[in-house]
C-alpha positions, 0 to 999 in steps of 0.5 A: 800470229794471234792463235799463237798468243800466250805461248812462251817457248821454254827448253828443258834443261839439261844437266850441263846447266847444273855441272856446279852442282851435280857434274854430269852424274846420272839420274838412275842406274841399270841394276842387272840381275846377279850374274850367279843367278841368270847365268845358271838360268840361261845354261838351263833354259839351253839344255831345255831346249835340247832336252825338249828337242830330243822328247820331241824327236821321240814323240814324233818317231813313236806313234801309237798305232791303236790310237793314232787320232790321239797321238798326231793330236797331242803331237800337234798341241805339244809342238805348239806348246814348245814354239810357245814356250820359246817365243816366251822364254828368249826375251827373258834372256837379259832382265834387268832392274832399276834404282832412281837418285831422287836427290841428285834430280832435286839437286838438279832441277828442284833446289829450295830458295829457287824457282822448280825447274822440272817440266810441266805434267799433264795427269790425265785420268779416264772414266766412262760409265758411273755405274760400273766406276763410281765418283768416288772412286774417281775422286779419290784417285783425283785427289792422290793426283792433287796432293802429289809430291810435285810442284804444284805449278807444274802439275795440271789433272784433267779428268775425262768424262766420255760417259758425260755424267751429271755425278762425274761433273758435280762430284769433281766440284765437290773433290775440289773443294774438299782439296782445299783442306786435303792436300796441305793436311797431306803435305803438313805431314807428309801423309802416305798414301794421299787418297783419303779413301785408303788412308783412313782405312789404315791402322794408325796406333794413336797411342803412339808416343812420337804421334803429335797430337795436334796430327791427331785432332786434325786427323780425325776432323779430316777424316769427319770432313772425308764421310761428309764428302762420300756422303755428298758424292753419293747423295750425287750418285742417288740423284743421278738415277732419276734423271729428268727429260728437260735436262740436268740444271747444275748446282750453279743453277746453270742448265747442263747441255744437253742431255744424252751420252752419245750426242752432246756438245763438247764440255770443258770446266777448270775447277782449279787453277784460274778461280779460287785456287787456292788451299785453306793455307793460302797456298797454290792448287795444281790445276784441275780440268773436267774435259768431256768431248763432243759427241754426235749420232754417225761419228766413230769415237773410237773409245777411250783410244779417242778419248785419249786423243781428246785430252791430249789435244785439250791439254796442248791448247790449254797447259801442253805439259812435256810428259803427260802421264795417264791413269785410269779412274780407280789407280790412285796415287800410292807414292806421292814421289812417282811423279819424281821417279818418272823424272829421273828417267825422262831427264836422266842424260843416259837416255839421250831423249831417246825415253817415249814412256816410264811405265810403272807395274800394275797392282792392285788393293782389293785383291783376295789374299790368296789371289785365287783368279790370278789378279795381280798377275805377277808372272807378267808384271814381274817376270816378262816387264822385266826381261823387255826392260833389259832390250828395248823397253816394257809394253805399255799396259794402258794405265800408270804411264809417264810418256814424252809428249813428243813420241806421242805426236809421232815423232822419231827420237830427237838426237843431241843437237836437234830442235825439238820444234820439228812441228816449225819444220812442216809445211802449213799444208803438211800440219794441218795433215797431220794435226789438224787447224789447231796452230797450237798442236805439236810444238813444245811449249808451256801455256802463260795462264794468261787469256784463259778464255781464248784458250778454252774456246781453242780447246772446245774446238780441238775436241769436237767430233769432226776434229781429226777428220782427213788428219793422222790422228789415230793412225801416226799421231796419239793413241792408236785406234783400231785395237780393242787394246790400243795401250800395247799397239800405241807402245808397239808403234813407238818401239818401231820408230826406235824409241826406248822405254823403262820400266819403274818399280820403286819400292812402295808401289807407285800406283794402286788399283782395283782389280775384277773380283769375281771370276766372271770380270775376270775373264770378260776382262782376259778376253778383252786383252786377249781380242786386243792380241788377236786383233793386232796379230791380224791387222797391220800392224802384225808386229811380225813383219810391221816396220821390219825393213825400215823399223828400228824395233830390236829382234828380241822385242819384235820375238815378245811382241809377236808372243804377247799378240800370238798367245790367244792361238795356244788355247786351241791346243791346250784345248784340245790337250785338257779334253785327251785325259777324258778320252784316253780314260773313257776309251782305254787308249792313251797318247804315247805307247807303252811306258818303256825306259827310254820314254820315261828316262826322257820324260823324266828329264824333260819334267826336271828341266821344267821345274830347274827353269820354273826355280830359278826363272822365280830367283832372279825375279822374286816372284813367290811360287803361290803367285807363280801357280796361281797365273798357271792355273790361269793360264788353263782356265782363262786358255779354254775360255777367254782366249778361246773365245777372243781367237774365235772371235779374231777370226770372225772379225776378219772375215766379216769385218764386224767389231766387238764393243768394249764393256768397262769393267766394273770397280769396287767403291771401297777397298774392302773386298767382300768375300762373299763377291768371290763366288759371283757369276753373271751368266757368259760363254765364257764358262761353258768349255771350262765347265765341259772340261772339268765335267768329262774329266770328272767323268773320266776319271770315275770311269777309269777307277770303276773300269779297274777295279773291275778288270783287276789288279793288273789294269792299275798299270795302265791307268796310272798314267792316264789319271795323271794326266787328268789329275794334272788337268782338274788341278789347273781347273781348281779355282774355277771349280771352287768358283763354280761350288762356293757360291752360296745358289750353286752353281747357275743353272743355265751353265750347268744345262748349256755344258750337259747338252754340250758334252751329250753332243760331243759323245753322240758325235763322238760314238758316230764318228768312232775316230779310231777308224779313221787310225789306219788311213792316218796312219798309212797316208799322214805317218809315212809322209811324216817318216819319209820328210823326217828319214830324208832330213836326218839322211842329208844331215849326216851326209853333210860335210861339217 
């Protein structure tokens, strides 16, 4: 077949091939956690949840009869705490770590004197709007991705612009050309890490005695050329903001197609790797591919999940690598070995081909040195990504990931003995179905550099705007659309068709990337994960029942999946629980009864089984306990705001079907943070209930202190508890509040009216209602229902033959 010219089938090899040289030793090994250590925390974690068991037992048995409405209500939001708690904590119960053998995967595959034979890696890297992702932050991730420790054969970075920019476009034929001189420099001495932007920002001792000094002079002429190049890319991005009606002509004097985001034809340029690819030494350049697809008025393009798909099928026609790994435009290449731990997973023979994707942990550069807003998120990279590596394998959290372009064709793991060409299988009928016209789609073979033109036209083709009409693209095959976070769901669907993934953490970070660093990106970004949950939850693909009769999804991981998709519906409760310290302060009632010495002897217990668990929870994972309160604090501030929101608006969708857009989240252009940035705020709901709360509780507790210095000595007893309460709340709400009275115009104004106007209606209403007269009805209709379930339950459990 014509279509099928230049392709050159090639198998990877398998260890068996090297037996000479490396016999049948693995490539990585599981490192388990110490024994001393999770034994001691899996005996805690039981005894909390029978410690929790018997509080709860407790709670429900002891109402306050003069404040009933507070009761059930802190009752309900405690119950939902502790489903919560055990949906989080069981996936923990075996996490694990892991070590990689570069040097057995080099003996293996990658000898000197010999042809490299590690497979072909496409590196996607994503960008969609220059004015929130600068160039030149894209061309430093692009050039990390050029100079990477690899062989330059075998490594191809296509570049997707989805926004369409002129200064995306004209910026990477400046990036390439200035590669020319950056990736020998890197590779002459070894440079770490290899995103010039980074590298110079480095405290290098020059006057070191082992520093040569001809490093030092070319050193410095690097870095002259670097600013030369910023200066460039910027002038670019000055030029950018006077577009002209007739259209951009480009530097080549070539006119720029079209001229609008959302409707121009499909684009594709190779920078390198077919002309001029070559370095100032003489040497090879690793591919780099600008690819930009087609856009018209009327088409869903499905965001970056499409624009995924889009370089997935662009990157098959042209080199069709057998891993692609993907990274956003501001994660730069930090290792210049990541590449190589990847390998070690993906080739390693302990794995039986059954490894969908390596994901690395997310970290970042810009982040504050106290991490006020919880950015790097260390409770979730390094507690949860840990404890799922040990079942079945980590979420994939859209950025850092090696994946086997098999698993994302759809297919199920291919045991030994198996043909990877699963695509010959199908009919011409049942592929087009599937893939699409494209002959040149779903079979694992490399691309001959040979009859380039042929294969760039294939490839315009394969990215125009009605390619995956009446295919399974989207819904079996590539990223999944239908998410606001299509990363999780994409992973969650492989998981189901039984594949495995592993967690990479090397020791130098493998990737770095820029975080949101004011509180309002920070919550714009937790709600969009937050919806992304929700919207999971309430599709299809709910991973409570999704592939369970015929999935292959492990019950421990379906447990995390269902935590990490059903966690936005505890801002509700906590909600609720932030706002009961306010109310019992201003109206003197209080959740539980008199403190006895049953209740505090549990309550107590109960609060040392917490701290036990917390403990040895940051033991075995090295998580410090600053990174462990400051996601705390956030799991508050972002839970009556974020999450509140993303629930709501969950809900919304459902039941009228209307989506939510998709804003990028904005990125530094440089590295250095500016403090002063910290404290700013760009108006959105999202500050509003957390701003309520800290006002009412504020509120409440002066009113408490006044009310008992007032009534006396004797009313202190009784409102210790209750400023605990709301102390516990303020102190969870510190940095927002900080946020809120650190910034240099005080705090907005239209926050500040929006949450006076907000709390005056809740205690109108509130004064109106008066809820404690609904306490008696409460308490004869809903208690003893209650009473009559629980004495009938515990009736049949004694009488029950053991």
């Amino acid at each position: 077949m014509e279509a099928n010219a230049g392709v050159v089938a090639v198998e990877i090899p398998t260890p068996e091939i090297y037996k000479a040289d490396d016999p049948q030793q693995p490539l990585s090994r599981v490192m388990p956690i110490s024994s001393s250590r999770l034994n001691k925390y899996r005996v805690v974690i039981v005894l909390r949840l029978i410690i929790l068991g018997f509080y709860l037992q407790y709670r429900y048995t002891h109402p306050v009869n003069d404040a009933y409405a507070l009761w059930l209500v802190s009752v309900l939001c405690e119950s939902c705490f502790a489903f919560s708690w055990l949906f989080d904590q069981f996936p923990k119960w075996s996490p694990v770590e892991r070590e990689t053998y570069l040097d057995r995967l080099a003996l293996r595959y990658d000898k000197d004197g010999v042809p490299s034979q590690l497979p072909h890696i496409d590196m996607f890297v994503t960008t969609a709007d220059p004015s929130r992702e600068p160039p030149l932050v894209t061309a430093n991730t692009v050039l990390s991705i050029l100079a990477v420790d690899y062989p330059v054969d075998k490594v191809t970075c296509y570049v997707s612009d989805d926004g369409y920019a002129m200064q995306i476009f004209e910026s990477l034929s400046e990036t390439a050309e200035f590669a020319k001189k950056w990736v020998p420099f890197c590779k002459k001495y070894s440079i770490e890490p290899r995103a010039p932007e980074f590298y110079f920002t480095q405290k290098i001792d020059y006057l070191n005695n082992d520093i040569d000094l001809s490093f030092i002079k070319e050193c410095r002429e690097m870095k002259r050329e670097y600013e030369e190049l910023k200066v460039r890319i910027n002038a670019l991005v000055a030029k950018a903001q006077k577009v002209s009606e007739e259209g951009w002509t480009m530097q080549d004097e070539t006119p720029r197609p079209g001229n609008n985001p959302r409707d121009h034809p499909g684009m594709i340029k190779m920078f390198l790797g077919h002309d001029g690819g070559l370095d100032t030494d003489g040497n090879e350049l690793p591919c780099l591919v600008y690819v930009s697809r087609e856009k018209r008025p009327g088409f869903n393009h499905h965001k970056k999940a499409g624009a995924m798909n889009a370089l997935m099928r662009a990157s098959a026609v042209l080199t069709n690598g057998a891993y692609i790994l993907n990274v956003d435009c501001d994660h730069y290449i930090n290792n210049s070995k990541a590449l190589k731990e990847a390998m070690c997973f993906m080739m390693d023979p302990a794995y039986d081909k059954k490894t969908c994707y390596v994901q690395f942990p997310q970290r970042f550069y810009d982040v504050d040195l106290h991490d006020r807003y919880a950015n790097r998120n260390m409770a979730f990279f390094d507690i949860i990504m840990k404890a799922v590596d040990g079942i079945q394998g980590p979420f994939y959290v859209g950025t850092g990931c090696c994946f086997n372009r098999q698993a994302l064709y759809g297919y199920d793991p291919v045991g030994e003995g198996d043909d990877v060409e699963i695509s010959l299988l199908l009919s011409q009928q049942s592929f087009r179905k599937r893939f699409g016209l494209c002959p040149l789609l779903g079979a694992a073979t490399v691309r001959e550099k040979t009859n380039v033109t042929a294969l760039l036209k294939e490839a315009i083709n394969v990215i125009s705007c009605d390619y995956e009409d009446e295919t399974e693209w989207g819904e079996e095959i590539g990223w999944m659309y239908g998410s606001a976070t299509e990363d999780v769901l994409t992973g969650f669907r492989m998981h189901v068709r039984g594949w495995i993934s592993i967690y990479c953490m090397p020791s130098r970070p493998g990737f770095l990337g820029c975080a949101p660093i004011n509180l309002s990106d920070r919550l714009g970004q937790a709600h969009r994960w937050a919806f992304g949950s929700v919207d999971c939850l309430l599709s299809r693909h709910c991973p409570i029942w999704y592939g369970l009769y015929n999935g292959k999804l492990r019950f421990l991981e379906r447990v995390a999946y269902i935590n990490n998709a059903a966690y936005p519906f505890t801002s509700i409760a906590l909600l609720a629980y932030c706002v009961l310290p306010a109310i019992c302060l201003v109206t003197g009632k209080f959740i539980t009864p008199e403190i006895k010495d049953i209740y505090g002897m549990w309550f107590l217990i109960f609060f040392i089984s917490i701290f036990a668990t917390v403990v040895l929870e940051l033991q075995w994972s090295g998580v410090s306990f600053l990174d462990w309160w400051r996601s705390e604090q956030f799991w508050v501030i972002g839970g009556t705001s974020a999450q509140l929101f993303a629930a709501i608006q969950g809900l919304f969708k459902l039941f009228t079907r209307i989506d939510v857009n998709f804003n990028v989240t904005s990125k530094a252009d440089d590295q250095k943070v500016n403090s002063s940035e910290l404290y700013i705020f760009k108006w959105t709901w999202l500050l509003v209930p957390p701003t309520i709360i800290t006002i009412i509780n504020l509120a409440g507790i002066v009113f408490g202190v006044s009310s008992a210095i007032i009534y006396g000595y004797e009313s202190w007893g009784l409102l210790s508890g209750k400023l605990i309460f709301a102390i516990w709340v303020i102190v969870h709400l510190y940095p927002f509040l900080k946020g809120l009275l650190g910034r240099e115009n005080g705090i907005p104004t239209s926050v500040i009216l929006w949450s006076i106007v907000l709390a005056m209606l809740f205690a109108l209403l509130w004064i109106r209602v008066d809820p404690f007269m609904v306490d008696k009805w409460l308490e004869v209709n809903i208690g003893s229902f209650v009473r009559n379930i629980y004495d009938k339950f515990f009736a049949k459990l004694l009488d029950f033959d053991f």
